[in-house]
N, C-alpha and C positions, 0 to 999 in steps of 0.2 A: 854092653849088650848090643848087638848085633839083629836088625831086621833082617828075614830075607824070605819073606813071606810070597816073593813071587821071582820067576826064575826070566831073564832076559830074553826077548824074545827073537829069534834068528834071522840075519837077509838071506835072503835070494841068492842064487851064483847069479852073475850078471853075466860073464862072459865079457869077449876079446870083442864081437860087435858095438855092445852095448856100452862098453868103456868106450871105445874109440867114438861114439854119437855123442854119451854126454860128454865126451872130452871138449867137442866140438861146440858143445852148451844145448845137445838136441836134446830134450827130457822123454823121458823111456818109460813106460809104464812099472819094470823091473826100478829102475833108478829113482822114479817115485814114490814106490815100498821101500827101497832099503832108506831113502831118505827120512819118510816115516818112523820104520821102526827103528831106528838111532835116536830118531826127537822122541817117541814115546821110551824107547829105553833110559836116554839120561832123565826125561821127568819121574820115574818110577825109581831111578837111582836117586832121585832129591825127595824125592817122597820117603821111602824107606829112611835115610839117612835124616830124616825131620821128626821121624816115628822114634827110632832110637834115641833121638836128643832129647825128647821129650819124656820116652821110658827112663832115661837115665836122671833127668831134671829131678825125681822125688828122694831119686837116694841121694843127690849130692845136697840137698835143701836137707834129711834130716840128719845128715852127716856134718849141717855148716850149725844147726839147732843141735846138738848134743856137747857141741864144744862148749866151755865151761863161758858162761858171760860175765861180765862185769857186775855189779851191783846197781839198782835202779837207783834215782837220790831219793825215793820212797822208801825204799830196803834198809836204807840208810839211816833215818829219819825214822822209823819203825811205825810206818805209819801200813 
């Protein structure tokens, strides 16, 4: 199962200026957003992706409890 409860959110065109300033290492207002919304995208891709592990954690837990178990030494014992 697959989250995808929210859709990534898009940068800026930056342009031939604004590449060529941060190339330089000058920070851009424009290069400040796209830097952003990269960090807030991949955290919202580790979110989702932490959402489904956990949606998916009950099936495989009552899928590992229906496999057939061994006998307790109680069961055994008949107590």
């Amino acid at each position: 199962m697959s989250v995808r409860a929210w859709s990534s959110s898009p940068a800026v065109h930056e342009g031939v200026s604004v590449r060529e300033m941060e190339k330089k290492g000058i920070h851009t207002e424009k290069g400040d957003f796209n830097r952003w919304v990269r960090s807030a995208n991949a955290k919202l891709r580790s979110i989702c992706q932490k959402i489904s592990e956990l949606l998916a954690w009950p099936k495989e837990a009552k899928a590992e409890l229906s496999k057939p178990q061994e006998p307790m030494m109680a069961d055994l014992l008949g107590r």
